[in-house]
N, CA, C and O of each residue as an XYZ file, in Angstrom:
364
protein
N       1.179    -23.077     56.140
C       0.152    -22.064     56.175
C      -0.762    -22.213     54.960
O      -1.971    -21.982     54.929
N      -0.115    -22.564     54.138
C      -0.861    -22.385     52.743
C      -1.825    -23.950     53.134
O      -2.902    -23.766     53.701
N      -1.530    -24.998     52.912
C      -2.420    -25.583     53.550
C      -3.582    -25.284     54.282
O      -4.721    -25.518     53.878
N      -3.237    -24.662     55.572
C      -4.389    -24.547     56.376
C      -5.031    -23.585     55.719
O      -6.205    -23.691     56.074
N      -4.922    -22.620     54.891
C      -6.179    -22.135     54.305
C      -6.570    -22.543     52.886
O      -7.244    -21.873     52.105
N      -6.048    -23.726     52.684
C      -6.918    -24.444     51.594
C      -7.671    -25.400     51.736
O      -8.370    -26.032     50.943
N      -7.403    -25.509     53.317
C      -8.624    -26.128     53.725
C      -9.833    -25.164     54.292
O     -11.016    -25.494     54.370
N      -9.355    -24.093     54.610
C     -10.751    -23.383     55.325
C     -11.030    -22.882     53.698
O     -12.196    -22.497     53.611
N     -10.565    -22.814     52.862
C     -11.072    -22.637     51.321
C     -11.991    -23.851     51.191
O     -13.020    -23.637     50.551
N     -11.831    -24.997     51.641
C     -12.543    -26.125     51.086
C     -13.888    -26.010     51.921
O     -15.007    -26.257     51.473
N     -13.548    -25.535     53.389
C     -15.003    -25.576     54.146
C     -15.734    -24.477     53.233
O     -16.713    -24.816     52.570
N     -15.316    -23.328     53.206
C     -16.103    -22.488     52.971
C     -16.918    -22.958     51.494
O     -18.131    -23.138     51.384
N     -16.310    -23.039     50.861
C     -16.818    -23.491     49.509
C     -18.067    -24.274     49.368
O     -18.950    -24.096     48.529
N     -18.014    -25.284     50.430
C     -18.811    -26.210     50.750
C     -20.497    -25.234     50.968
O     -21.532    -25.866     50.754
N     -20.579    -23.899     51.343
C     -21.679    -23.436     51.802
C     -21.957    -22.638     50.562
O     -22.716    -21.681     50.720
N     -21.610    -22.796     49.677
C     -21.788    -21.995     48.346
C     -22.258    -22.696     47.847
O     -21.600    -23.573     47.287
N     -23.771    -22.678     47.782
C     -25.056    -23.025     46.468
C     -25.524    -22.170     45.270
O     -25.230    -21.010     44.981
N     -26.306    -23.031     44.671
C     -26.485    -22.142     43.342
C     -27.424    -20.719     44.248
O     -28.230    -20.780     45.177
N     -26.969    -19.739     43.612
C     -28.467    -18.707     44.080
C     -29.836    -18.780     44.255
O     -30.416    -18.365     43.252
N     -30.585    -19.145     45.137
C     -31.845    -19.392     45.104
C     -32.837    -17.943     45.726
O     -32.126    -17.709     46.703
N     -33.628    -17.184     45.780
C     -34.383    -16.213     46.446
C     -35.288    -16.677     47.820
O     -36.418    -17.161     47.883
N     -34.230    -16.295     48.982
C     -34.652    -16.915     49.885
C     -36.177    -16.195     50.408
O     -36.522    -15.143     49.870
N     -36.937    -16.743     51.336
C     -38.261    -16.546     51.617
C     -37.890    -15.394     52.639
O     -36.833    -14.764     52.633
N     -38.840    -15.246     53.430
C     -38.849    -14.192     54.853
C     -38.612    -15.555     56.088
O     -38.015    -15.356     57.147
N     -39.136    -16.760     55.742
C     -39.009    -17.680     56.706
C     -37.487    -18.226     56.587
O     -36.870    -18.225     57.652
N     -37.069    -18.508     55.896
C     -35.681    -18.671     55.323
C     -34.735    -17.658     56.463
O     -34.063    -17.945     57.454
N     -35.064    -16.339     55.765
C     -34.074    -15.178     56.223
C     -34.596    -15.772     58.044
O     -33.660    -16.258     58.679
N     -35.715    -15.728     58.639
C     -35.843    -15.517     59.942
C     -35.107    -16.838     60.580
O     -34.690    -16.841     61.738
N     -34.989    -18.034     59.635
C     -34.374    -18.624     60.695
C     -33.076    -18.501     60.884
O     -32.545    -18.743     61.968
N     -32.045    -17.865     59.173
C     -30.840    -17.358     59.501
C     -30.749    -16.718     60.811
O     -30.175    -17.218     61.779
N     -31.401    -15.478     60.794
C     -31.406    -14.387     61.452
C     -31.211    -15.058     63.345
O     -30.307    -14.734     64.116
N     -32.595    -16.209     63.695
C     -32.530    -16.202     65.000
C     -31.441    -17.934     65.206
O     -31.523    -18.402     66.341
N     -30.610    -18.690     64.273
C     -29.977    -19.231     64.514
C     -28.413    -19.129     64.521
O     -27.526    -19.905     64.879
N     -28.421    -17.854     63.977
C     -27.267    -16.700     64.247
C     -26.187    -17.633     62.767
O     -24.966    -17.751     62.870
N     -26.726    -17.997     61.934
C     -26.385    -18.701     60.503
C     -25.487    -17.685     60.118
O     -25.426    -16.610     60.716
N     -24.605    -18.050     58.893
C     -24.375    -16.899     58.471
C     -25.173    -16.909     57.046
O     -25.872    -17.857     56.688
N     -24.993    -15.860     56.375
C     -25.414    -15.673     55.125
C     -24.804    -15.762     54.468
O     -23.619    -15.881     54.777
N     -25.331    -15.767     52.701
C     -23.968    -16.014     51.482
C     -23.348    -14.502     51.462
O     -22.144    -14.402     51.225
N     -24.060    -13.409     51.684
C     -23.303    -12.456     51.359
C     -21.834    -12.524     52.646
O     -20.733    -12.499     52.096
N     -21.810    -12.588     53.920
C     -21.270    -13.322     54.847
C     -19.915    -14.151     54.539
O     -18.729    -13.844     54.661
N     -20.438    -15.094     54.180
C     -19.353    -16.404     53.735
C     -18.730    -15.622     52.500
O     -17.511    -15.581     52.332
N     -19.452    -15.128     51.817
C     -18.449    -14.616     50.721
C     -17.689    -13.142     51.112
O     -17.115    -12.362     50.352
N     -17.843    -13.079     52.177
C     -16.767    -11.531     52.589
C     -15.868    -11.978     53.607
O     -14.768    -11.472     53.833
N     -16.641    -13.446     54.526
C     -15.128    -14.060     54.697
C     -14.341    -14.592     54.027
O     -13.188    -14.514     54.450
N     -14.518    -15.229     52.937
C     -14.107    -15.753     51.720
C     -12.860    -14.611     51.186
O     -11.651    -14.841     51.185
N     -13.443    -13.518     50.807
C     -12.829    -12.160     50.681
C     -11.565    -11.811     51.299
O     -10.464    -11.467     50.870
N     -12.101    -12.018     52.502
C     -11.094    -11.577     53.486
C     -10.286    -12.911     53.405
O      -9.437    -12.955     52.515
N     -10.413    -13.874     54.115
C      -8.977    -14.700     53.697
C      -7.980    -15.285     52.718
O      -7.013    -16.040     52.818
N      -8.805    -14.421     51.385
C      -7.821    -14.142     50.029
C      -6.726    -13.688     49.913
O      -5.642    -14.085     49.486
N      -7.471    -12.014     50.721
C      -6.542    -10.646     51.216
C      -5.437    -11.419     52.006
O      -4.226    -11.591     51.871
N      -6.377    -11.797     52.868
C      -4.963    -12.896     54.288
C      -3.921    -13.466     53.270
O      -2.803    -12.951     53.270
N      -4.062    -13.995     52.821
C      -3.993    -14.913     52.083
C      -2.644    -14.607     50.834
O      -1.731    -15.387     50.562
N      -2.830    -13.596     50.392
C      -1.803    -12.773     49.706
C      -0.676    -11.805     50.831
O       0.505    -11.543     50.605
N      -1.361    -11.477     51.857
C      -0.676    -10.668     52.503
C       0.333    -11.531     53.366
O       1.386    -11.178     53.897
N      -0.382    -12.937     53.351
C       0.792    -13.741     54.275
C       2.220    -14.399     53.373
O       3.365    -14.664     53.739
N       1.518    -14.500     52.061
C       2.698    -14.362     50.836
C       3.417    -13.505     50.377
O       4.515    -13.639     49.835
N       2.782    -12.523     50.591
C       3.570    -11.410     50.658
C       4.778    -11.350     51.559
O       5.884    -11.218     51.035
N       4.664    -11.433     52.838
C       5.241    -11.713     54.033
C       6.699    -12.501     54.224
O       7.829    -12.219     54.620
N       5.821    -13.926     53.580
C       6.424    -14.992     53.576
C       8.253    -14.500     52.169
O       9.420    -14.879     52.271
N       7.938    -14.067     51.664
C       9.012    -13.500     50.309
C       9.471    -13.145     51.187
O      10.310    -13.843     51.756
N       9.039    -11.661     51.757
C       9.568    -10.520     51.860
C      10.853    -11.155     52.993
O      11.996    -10.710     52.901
N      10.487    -12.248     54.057
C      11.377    -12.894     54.864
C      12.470    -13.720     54.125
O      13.681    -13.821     54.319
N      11.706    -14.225     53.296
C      13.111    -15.235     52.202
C      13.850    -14.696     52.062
O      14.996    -14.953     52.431
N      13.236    -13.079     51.069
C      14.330    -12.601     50.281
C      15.398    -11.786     51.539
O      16.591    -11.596     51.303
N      14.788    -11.394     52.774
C      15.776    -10.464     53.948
C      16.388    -11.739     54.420
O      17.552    -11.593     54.793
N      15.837    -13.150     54.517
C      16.995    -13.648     55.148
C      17.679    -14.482     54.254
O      18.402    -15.377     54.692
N      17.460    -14.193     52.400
C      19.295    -14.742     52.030
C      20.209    -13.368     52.049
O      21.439    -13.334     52.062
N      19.329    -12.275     52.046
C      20.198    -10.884     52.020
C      21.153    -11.561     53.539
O      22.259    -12.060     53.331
N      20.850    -11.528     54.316
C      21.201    -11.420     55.434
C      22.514    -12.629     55.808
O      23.537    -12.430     56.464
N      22.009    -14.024     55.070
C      23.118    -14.952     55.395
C      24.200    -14.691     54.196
O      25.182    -15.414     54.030
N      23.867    -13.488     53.334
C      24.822    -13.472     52.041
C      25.785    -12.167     52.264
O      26.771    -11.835     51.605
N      25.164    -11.503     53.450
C      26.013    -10.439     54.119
C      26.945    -11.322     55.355
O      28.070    -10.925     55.656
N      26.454    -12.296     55.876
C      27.141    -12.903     56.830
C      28.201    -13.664     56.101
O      29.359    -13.366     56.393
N      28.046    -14.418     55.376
C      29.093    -14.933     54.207
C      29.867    -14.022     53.732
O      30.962    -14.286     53.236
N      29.527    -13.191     53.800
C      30.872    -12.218     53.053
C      31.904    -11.663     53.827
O      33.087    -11.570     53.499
N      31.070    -11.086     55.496
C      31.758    -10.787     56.191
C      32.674    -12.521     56.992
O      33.602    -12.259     57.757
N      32.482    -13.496     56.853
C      33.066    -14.194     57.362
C      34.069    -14.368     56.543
O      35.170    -14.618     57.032
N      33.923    -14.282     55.197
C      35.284    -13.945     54.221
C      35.810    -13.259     54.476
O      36.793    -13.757     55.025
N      35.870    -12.326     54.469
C      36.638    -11.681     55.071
C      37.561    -11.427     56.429
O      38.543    -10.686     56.482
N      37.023    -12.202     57.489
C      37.064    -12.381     58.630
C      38.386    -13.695     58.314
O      39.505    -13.517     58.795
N      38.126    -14.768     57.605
C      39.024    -16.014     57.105
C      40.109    -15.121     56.527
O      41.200    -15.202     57.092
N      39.987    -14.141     55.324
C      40.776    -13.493     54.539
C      41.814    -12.814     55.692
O      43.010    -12.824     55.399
N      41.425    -12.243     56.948
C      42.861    -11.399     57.281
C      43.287    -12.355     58.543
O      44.167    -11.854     59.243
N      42.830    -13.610     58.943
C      43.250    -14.496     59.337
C      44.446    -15.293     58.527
O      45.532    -15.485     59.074
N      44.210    -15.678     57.379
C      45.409    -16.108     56.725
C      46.507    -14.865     56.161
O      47.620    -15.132     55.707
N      46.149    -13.961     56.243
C      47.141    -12.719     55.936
C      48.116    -12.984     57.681
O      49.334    -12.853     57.563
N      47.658    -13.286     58.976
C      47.685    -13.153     59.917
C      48.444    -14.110     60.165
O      49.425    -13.836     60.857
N      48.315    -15.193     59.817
C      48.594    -16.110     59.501
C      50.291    -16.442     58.578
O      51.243    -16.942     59.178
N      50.332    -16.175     57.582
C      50.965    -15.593     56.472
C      52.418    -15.266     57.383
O      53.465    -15.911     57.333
N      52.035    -13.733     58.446
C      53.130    -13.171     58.614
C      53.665    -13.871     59.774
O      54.660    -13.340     60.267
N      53.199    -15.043     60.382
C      53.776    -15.437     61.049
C      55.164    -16.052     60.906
O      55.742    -16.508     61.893
């Protein structure tokens, strides 16, 4: 995952020029070639930061529930071994 948005980091980047003051002819051909704008690119930019943290976020929050989870299964299988050889034992 992290990959694929360091590459749509790399496209986007790519449309980021120095600031220039665009004309009215400028803006009109944005406007009727359905372009986007810098303010645009930089609020998608924005937004797949947010993504971006929130899928790391995510990504932990699963690590850390699934060693909880195989470290609860490990214990109970100890235990499970433990009254097997008690079981065992009294034979």
């Amino acid at each position: 995952m992290r990959e694929r948005l360091t590459d749509v980091y790399d496209l986007v980047s790519q449309f980021r020029v120095s600031p220039v003051k665009r004309s009215f002819f400028t803006d009109a051909i944005f406007h009727i070639t359905g372009l986007a704008t810098r303010e645009q690119i930089s609020y998608v930019s924005h937004l797949l930061q947010k993504l971006e943290q929130g899928i790391m976020t995510a990504a932990d929050a699963w690590r850390d529930g699934s060693k909880n989870y195989m470290a609860a299964f490990r214990v109970e299988k100890r235990r499970v071994d433990n009254i097997l050889d008690v079981i065992r034992l009294q034979r």
